[in-house]
PDB file of N, CA, C and O in Angstrom:
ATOM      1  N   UNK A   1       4.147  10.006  -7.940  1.00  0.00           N
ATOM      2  CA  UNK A   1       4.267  10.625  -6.639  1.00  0.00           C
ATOM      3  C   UNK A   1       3.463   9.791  -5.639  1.00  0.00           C
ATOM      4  O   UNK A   1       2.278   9.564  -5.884  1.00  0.00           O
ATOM      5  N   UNK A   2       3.921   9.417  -4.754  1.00  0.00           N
ATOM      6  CA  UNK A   2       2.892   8.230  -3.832  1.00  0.00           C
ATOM      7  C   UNK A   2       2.127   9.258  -2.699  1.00  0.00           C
ATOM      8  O   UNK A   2       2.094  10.415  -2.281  1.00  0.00           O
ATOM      9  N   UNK A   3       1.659   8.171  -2.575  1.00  0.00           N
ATOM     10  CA  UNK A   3       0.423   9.222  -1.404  1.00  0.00           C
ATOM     11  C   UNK A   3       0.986   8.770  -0.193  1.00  0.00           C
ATOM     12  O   UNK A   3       1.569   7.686  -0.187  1.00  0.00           O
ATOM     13  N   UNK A   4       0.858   9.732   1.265  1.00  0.00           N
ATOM     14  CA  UNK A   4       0.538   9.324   2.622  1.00  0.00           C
ATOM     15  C   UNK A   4      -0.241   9.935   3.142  1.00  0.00           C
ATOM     16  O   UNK A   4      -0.767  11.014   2.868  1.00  0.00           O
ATOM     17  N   UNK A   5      -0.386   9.022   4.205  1.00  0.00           N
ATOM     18  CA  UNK A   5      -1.565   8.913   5.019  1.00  0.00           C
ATOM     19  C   UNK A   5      -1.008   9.570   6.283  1.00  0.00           C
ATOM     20  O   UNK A   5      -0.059   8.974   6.793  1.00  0.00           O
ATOM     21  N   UNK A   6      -1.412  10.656   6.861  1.00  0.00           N
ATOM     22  CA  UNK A   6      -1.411  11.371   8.053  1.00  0.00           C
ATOM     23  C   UNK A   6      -2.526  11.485   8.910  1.00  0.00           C
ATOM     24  O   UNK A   6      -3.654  11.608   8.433  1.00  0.00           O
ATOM     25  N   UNK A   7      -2.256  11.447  10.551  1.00  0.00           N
ATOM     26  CA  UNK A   7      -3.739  11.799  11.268  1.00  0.00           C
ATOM     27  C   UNK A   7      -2.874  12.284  11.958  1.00  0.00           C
ATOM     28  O   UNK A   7      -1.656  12.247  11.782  1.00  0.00           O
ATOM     29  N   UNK A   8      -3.903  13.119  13.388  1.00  0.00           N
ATOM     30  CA  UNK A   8      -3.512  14.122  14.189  1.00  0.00           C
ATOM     31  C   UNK A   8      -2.425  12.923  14.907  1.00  0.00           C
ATOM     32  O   UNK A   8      -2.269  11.746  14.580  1.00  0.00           O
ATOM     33  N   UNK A   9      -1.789  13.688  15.958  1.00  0.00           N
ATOM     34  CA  UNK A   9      -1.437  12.980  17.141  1.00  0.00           C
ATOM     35  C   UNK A   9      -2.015  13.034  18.410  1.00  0.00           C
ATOM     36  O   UNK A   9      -1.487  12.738  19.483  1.00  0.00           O
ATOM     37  N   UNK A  10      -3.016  13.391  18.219  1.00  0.00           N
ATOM     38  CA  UNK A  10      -4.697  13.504  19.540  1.00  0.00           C
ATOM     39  C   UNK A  10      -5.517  13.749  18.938  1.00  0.00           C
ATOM     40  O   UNK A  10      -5.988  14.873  18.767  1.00  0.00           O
ATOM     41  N   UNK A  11      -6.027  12.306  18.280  1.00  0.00           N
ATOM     42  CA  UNK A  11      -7.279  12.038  17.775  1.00  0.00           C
ATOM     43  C   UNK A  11      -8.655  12.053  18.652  1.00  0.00           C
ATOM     44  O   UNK A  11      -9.815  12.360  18.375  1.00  0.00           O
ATOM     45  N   UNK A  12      -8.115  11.661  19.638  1.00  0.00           N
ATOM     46  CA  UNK A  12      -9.149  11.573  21.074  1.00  0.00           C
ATOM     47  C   UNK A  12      -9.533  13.048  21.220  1.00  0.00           C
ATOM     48  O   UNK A  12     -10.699  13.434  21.305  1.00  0.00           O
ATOM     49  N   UNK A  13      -8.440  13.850  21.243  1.00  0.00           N
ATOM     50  CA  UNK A  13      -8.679  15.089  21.984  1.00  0.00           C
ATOM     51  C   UNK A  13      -9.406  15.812  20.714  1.00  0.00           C
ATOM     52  O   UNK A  13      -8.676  15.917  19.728  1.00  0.00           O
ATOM     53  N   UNK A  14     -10.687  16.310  20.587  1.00  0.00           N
ATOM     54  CA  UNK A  14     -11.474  17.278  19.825  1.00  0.00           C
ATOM     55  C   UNK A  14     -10.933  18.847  19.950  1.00  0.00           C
ATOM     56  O   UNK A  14     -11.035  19.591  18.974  1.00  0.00           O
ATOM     57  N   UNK A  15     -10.456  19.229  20.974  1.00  0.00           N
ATOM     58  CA  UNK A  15      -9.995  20.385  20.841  1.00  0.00           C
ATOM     59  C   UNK A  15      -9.034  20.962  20.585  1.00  0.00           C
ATOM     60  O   UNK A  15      -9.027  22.168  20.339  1.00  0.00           O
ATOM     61  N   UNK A  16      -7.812  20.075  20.589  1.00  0.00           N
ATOM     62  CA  UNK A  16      -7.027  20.021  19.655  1.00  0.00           C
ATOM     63  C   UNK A  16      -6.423  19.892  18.538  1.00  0.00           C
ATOM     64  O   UNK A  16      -5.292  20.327  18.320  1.00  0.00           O
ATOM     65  N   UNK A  17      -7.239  19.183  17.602  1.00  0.00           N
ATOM     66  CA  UNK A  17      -7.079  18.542  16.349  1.00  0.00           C
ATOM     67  C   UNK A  17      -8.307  18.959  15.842  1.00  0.00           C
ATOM     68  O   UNK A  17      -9.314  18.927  16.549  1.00  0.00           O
ATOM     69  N   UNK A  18      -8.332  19.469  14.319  1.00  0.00           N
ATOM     70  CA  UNK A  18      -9.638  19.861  13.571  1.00  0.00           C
ATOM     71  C   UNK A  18     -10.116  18.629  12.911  1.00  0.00           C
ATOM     72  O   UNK A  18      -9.178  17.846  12.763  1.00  0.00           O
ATOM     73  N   UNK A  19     -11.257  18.168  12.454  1.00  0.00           N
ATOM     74  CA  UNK A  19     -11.745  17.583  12.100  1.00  0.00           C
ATOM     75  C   UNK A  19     -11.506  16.878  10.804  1.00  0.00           C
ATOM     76  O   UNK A  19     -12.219  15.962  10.395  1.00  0.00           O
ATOM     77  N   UNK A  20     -10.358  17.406  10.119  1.00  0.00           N
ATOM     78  CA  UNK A  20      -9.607  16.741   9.120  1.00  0.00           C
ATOM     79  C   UNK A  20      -8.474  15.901   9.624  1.00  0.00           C
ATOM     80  O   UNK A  20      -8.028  14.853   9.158  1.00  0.00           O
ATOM     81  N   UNK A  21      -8.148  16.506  10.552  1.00  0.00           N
ATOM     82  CA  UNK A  21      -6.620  15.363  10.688  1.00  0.00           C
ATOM     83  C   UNK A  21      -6.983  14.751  11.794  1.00  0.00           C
ATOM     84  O   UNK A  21      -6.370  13.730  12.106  1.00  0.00           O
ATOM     85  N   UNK A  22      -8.259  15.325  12.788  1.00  0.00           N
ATOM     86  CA  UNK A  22      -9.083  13.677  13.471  1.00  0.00           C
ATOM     87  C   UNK A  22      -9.005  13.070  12.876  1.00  0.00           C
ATOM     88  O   UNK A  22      -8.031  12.318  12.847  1.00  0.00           O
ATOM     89  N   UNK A  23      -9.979  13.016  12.034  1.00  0.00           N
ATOM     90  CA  UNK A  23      -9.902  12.187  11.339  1.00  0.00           C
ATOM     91  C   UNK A  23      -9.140  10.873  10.527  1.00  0.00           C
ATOM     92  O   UNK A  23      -9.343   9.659  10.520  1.00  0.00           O
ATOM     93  N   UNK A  24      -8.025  11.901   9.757  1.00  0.00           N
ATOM     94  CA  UNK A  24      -7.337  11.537   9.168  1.00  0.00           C
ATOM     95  C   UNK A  24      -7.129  11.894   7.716  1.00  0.00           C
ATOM     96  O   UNK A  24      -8.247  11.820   7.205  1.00  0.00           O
ATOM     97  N   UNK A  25      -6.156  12.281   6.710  1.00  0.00           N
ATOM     98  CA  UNK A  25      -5.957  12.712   5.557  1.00  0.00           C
ATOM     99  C   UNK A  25      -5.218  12.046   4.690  1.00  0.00           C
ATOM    100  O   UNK A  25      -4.586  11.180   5.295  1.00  0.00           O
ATOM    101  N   UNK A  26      -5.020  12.043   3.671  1.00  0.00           N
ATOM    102  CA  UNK A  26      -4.379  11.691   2.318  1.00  0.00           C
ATOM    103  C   UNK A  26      -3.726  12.606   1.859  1.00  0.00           C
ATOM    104  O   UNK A  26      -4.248  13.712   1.725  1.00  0.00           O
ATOM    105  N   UNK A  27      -2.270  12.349   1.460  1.00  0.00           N
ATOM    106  CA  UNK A  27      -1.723  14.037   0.673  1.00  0.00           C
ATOM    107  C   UNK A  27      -0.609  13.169  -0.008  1.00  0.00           C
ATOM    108  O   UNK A  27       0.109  12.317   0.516  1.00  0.00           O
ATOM    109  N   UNK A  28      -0.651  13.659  -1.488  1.00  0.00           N
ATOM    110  CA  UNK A  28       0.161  13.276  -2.462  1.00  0.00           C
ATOM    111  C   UNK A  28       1.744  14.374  -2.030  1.00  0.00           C
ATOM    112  O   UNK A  28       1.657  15.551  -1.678  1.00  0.00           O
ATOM    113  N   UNK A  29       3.072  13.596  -2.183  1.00  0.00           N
ATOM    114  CA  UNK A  29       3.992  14.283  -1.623  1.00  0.00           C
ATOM    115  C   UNK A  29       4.961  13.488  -2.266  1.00  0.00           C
ATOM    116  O   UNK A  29       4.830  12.264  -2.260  1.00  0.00           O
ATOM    117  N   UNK A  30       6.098  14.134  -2.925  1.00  0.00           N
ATOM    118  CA  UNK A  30       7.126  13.791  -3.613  1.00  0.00           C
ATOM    119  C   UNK A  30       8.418  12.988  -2.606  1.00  0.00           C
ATOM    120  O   UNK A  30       9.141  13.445  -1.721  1.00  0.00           O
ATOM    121  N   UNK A  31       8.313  11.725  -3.159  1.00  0.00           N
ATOM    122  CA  UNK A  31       9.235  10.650  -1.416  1.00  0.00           C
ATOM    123  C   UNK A  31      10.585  11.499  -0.791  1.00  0.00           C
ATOM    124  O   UNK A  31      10.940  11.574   0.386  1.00  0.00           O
ATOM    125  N   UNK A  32      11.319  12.223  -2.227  1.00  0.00           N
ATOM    126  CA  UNK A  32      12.076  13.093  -1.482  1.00  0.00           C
ATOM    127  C   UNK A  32      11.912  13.941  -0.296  1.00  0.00           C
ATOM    128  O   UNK A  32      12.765  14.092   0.578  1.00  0.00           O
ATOM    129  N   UNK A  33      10.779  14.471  -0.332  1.00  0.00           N
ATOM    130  CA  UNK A  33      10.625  15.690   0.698  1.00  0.00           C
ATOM    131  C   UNK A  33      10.358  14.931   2.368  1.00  0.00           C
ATOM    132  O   UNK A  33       9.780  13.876   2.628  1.00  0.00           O
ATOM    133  N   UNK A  34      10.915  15.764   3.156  1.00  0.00           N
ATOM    134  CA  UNK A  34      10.501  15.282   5.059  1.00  0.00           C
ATOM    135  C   UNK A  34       9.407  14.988   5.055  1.00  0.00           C
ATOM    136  O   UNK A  34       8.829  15.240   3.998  1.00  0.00           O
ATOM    137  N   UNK A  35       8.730  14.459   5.955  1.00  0.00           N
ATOM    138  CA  UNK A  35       7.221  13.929   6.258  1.00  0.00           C
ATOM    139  C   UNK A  35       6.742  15.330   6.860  1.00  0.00           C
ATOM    140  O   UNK A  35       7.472  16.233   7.268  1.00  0.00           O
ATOM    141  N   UNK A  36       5.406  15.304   6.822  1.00  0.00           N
ATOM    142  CA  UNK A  36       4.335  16.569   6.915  1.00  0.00           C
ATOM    143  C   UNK A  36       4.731  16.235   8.682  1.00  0.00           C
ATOM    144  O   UNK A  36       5.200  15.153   9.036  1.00  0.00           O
ATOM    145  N   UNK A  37       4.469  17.254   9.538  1.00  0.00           N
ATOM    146  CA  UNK A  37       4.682  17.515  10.723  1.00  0.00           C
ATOM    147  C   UNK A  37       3.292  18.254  11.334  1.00  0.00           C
ATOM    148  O   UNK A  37       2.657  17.857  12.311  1.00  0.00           O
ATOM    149  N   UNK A  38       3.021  19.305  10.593  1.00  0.00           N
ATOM    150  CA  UNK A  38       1.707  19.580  11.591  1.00  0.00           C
ATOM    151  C   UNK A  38       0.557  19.760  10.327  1.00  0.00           C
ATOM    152  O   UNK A  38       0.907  19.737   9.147  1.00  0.00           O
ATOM    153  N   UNK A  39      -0.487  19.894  10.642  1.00  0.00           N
ATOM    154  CA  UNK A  39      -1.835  20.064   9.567  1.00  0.00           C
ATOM    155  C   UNK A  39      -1.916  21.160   9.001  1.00  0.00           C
ATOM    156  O   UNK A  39      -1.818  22.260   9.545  1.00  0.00           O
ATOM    157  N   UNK A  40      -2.126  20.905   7.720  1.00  0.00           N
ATOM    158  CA  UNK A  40      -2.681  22.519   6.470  1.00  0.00           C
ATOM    159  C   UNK A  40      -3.301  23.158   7.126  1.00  0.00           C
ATOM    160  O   UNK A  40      -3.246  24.345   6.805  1.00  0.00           O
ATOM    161  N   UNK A  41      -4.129  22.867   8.241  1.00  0.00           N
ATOM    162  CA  UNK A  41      -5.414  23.597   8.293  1.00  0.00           C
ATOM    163  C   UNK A  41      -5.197  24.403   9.957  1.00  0.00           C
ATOM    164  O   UNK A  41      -5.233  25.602  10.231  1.00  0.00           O
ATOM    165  N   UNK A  42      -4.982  23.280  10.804  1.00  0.00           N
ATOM    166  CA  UNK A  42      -4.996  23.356  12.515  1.00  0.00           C
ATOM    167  C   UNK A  42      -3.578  23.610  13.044  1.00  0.00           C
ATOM    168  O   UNK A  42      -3.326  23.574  14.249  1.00  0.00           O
ATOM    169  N   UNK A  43      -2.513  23.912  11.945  1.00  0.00           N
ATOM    170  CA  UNK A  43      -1.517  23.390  12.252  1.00  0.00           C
ATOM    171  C   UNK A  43      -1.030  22.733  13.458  1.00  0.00           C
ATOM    172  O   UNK A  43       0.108  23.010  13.839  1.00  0.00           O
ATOM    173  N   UNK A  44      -1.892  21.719  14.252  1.00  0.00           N
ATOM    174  CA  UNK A  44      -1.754  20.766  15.368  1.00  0.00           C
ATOM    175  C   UNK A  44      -0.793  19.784  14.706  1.00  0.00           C
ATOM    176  O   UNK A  44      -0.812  19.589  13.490  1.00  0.00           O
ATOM    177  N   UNK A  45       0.392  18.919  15.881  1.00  0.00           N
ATOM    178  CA  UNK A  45       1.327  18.289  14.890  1.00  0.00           C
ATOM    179  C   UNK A  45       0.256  16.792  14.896  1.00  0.00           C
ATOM    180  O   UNK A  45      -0.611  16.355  15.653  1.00  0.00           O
ATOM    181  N   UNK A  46       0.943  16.307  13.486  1.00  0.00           N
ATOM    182  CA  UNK A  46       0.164  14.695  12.806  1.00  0.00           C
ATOM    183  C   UNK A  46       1.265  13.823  12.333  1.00  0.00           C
ATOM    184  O   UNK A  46       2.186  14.401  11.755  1.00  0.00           O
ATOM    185  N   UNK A  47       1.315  12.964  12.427  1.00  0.00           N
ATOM    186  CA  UNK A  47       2.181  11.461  12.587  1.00  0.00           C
ATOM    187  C   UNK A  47       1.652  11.275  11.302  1.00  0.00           C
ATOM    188  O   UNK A  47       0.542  11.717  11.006  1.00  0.00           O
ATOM    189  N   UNK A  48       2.852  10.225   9.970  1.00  0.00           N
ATOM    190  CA  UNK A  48       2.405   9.366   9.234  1.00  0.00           C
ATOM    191  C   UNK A  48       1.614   8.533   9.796  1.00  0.00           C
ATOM    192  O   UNK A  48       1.561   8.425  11.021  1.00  0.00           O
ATOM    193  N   UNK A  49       0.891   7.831   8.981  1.00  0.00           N
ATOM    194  CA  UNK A  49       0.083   6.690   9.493  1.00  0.00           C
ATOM    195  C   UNK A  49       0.408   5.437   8.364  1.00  0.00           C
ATOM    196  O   UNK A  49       0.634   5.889   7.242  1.00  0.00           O
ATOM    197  N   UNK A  50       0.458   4.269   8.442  1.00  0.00           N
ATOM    198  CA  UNK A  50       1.602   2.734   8.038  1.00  0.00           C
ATOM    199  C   UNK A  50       0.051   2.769   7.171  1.00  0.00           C
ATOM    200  O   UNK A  50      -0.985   2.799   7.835  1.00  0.00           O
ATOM    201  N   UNK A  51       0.016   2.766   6.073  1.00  0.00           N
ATOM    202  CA  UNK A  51      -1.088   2.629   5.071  1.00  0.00           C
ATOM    203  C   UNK A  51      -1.193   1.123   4.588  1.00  0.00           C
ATOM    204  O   UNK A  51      -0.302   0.391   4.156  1.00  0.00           O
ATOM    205  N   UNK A  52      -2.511   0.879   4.781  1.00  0.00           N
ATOM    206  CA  UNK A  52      -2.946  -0.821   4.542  1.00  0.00           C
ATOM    207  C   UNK A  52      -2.345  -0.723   3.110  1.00  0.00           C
ATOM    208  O   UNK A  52      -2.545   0.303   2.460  1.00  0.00           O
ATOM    209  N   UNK A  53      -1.725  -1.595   2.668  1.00  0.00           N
ATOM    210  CA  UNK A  53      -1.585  -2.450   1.240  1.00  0.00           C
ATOM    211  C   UNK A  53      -2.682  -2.963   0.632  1.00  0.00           C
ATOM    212  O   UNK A  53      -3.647  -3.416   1.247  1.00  0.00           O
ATOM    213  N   UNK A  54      -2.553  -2.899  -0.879  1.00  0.00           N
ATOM    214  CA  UNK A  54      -3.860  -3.815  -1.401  1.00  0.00           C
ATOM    215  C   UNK A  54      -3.219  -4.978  -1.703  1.00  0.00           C
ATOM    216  O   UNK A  54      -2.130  -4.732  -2.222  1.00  0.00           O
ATOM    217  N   UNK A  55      -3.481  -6.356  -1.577  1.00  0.00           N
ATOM    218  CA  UNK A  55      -2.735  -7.430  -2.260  1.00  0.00           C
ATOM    219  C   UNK A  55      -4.209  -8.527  -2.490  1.00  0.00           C
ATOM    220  O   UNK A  55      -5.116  -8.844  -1.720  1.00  0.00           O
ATOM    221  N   UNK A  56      -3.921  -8.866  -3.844  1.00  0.00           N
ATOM    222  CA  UNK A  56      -5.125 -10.097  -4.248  1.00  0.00           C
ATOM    223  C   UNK A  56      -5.083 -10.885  -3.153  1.00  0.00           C
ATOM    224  O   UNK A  56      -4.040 -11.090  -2.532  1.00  0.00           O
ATOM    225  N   UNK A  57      -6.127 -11.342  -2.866  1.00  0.00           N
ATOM    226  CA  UNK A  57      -6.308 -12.623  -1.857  1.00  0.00           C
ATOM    227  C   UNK A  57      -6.651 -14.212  -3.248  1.00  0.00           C
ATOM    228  O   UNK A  57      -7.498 -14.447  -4.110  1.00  0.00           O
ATOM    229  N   UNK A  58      -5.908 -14.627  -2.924  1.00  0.00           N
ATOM    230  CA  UNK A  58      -5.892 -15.956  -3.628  1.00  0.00           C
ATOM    231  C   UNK A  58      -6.511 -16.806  -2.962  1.00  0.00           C
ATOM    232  O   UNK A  58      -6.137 -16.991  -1.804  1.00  0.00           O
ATOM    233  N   UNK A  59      -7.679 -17.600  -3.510  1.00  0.00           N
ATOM    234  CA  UNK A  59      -7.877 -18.707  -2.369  1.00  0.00           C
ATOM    235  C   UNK A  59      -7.639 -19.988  -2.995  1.00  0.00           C
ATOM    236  O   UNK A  59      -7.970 -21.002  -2.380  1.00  0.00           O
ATOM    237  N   UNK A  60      -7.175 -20.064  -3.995  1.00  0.00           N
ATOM    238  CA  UNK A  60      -7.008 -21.600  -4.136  1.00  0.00           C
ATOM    239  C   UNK A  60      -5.505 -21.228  -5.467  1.00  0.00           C
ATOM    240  O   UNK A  60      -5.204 -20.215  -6.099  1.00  0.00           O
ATOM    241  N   UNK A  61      -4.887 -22.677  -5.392  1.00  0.00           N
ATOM    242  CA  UNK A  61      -3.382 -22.441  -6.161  1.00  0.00           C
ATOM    243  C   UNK A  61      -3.894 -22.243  -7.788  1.00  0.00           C
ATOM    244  O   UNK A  61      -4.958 -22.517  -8.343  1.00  0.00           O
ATOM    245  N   UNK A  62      -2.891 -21.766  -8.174  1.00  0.00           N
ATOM    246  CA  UNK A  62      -3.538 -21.213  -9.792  1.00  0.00           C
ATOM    247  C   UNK A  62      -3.142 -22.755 -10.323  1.00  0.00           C
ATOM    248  O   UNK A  62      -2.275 -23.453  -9.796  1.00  0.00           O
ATOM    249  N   UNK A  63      -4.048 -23.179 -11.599  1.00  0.00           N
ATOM    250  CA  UNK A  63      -3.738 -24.408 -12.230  1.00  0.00           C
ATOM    251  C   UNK A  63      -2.811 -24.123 -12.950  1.00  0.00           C
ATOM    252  O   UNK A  63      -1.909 -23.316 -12.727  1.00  0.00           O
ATOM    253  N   UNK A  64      -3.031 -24.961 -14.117  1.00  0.00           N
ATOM    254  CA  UNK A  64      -1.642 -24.839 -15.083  1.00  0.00           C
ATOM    255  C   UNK A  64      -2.469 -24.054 -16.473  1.00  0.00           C
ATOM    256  O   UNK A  64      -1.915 -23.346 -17.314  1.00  0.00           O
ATOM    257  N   UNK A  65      -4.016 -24.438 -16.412  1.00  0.00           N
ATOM    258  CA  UNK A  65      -4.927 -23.402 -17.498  1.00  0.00           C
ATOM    259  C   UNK A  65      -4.849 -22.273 -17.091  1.00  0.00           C
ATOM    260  O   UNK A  65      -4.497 -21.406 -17.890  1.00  0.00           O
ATOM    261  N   UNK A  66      -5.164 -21.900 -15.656  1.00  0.00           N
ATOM    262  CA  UNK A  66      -5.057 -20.347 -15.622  1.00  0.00           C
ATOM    263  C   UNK A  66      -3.937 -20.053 -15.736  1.00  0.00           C
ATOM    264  O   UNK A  66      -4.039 -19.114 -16.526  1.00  0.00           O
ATOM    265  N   UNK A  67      -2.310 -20.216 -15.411  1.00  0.00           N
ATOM    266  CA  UNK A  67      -1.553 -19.699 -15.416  1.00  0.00           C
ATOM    267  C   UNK A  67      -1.499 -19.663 -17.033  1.00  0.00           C
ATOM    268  O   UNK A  67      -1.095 -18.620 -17.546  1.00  0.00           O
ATOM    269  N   UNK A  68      -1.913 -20.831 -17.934  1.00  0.00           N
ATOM    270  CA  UNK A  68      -1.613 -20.242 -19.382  1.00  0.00           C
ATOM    271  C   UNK A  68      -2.483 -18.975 -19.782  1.00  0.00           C
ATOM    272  O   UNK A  68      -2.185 -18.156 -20.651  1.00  0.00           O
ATOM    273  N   UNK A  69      -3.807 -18.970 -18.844  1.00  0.00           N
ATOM    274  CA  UNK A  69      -4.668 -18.033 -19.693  1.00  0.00           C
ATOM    275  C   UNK A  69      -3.965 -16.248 -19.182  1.00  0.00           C
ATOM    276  O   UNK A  69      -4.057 -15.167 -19.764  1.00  0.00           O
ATOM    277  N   UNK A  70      -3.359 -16.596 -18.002  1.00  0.00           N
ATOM    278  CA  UNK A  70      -2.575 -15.083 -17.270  1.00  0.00           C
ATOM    279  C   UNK A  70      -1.187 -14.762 -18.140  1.00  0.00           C
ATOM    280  O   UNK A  70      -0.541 -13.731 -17.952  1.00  0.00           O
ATOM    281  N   UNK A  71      -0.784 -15.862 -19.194  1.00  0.00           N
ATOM    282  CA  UNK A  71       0.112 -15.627 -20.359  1.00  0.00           C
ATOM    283  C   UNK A  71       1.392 -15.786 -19.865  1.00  0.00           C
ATOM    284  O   UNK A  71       2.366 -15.156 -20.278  1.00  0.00           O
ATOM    285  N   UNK A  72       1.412 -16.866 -18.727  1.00  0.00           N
ATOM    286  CA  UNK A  72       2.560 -17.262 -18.589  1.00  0.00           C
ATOM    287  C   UNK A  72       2.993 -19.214 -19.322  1.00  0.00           C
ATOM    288  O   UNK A  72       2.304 -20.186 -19.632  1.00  0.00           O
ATOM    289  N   UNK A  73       4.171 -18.967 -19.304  1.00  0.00           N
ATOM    290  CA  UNK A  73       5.037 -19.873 -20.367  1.00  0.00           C
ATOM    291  C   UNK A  73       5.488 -21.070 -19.111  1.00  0.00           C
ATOM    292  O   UNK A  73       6.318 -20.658 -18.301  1.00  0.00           O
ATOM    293  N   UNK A  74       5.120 -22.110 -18.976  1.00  0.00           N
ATOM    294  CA  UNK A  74       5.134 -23.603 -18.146  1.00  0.00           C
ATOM    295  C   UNK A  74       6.278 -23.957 -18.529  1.00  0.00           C
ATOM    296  O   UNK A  74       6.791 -23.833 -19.641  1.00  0.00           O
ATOM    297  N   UNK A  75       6.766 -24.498 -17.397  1.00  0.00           N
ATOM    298  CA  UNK A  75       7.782 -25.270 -18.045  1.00  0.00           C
ATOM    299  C   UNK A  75       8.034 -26.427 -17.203  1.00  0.00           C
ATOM    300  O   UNK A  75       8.017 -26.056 -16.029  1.00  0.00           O
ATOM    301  N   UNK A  76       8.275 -27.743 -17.314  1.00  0.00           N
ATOM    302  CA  UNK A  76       8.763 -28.843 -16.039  1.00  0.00           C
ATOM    303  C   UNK A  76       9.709 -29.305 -16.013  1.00  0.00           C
ATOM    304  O   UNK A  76       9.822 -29.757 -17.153  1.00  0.00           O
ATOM    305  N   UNK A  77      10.994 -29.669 -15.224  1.00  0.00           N
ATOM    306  CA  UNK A  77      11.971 -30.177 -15.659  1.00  0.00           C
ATOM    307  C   UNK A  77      11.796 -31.653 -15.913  1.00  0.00           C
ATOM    308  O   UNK A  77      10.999 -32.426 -15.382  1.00  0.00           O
ATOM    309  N   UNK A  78      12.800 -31.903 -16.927  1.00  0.00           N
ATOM    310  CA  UNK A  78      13.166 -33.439 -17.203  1.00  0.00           C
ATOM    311  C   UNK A  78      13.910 -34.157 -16.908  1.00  0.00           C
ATOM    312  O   UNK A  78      13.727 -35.305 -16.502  1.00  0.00           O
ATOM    313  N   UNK A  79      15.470 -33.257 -17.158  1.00  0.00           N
ATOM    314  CA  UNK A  79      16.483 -33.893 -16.721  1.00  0.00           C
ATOM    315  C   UNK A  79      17.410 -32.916 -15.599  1.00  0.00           C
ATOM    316  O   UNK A  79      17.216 -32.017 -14.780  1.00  0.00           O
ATOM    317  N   UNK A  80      18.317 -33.575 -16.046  1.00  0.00           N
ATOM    318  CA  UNK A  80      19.365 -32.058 -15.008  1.00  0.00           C
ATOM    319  C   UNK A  80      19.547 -31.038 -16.265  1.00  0.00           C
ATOM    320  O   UNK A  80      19.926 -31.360 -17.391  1.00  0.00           O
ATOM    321  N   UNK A  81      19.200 -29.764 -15.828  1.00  0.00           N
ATOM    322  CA  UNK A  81      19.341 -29.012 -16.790  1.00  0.00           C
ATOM    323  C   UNK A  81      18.134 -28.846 -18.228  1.00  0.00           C
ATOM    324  O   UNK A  81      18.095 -27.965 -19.087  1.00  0.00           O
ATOM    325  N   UNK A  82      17.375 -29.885 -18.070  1.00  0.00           N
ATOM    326  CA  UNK A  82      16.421 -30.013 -19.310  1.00  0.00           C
ATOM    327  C   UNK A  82      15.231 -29.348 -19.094  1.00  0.00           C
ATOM    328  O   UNK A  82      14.541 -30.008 -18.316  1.00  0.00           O
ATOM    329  N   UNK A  83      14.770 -28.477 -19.393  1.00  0.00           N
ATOM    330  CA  UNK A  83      13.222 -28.297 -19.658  1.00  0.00           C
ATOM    331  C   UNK A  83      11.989 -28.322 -20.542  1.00  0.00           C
ATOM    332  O   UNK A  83      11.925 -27.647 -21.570  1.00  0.00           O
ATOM    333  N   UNK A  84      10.972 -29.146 -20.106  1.00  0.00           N
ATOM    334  CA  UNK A  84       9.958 -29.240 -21.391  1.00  0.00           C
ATOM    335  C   UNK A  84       9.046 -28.075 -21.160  1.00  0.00           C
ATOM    336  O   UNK A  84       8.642 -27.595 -20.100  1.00  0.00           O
ATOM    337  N   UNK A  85       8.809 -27.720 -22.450  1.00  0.00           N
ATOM    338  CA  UNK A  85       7.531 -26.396 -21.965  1.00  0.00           C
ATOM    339  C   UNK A  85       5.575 -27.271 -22.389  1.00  0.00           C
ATOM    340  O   UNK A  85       4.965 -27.929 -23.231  1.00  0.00           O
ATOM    341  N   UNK A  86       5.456 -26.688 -21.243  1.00  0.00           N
ATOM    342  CA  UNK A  86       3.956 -27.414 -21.178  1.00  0.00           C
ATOM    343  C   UNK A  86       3.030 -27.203 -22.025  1.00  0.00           C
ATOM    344  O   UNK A  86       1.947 -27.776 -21.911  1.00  0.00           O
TER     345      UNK A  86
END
């Protein structure tokens, strides 16, 4: 079930929005169902919010040892069609 990320839609405004969806919230929700519209709590209405991704940061190209030690299988071509495995 993936998670989203919801905040108010007047984060600025304190008197409108309770202090959870100022904020901002997390709520596990089955992808089938409509997106959440107003808050559990304030029922003030709240917008998805575009949730950062995690992705490895790589800083340098993998060699040909690490890629064997990550258990992948090398291979270089030789000819047309030929491959040697490293």
């Amino acid at each position: 079930m993936p998670i989203y990320e919801y905040i108010s839609e007047h984060p600025e405004d304190a008197g409108r929005s309770c202090p959870v969806c100022r904020k901002g919230f997390e709520l596990r929700r089955p992808a089938d169902r409509a997106p959440l519209e107003r808050c559990l709590l304030c029922k003030n209405p709240v917008r998805k919010r575009i949730s950062r991704i995690n992705i490895p940061e790589i800083t340098r190209p993998l060699s040909v040892s690490d890629a064997k030690k990550a258990g992948f299988t090398l291979l270089e071509k030789r000819d047309d069609g030929v491959y040697e495995k490293l």
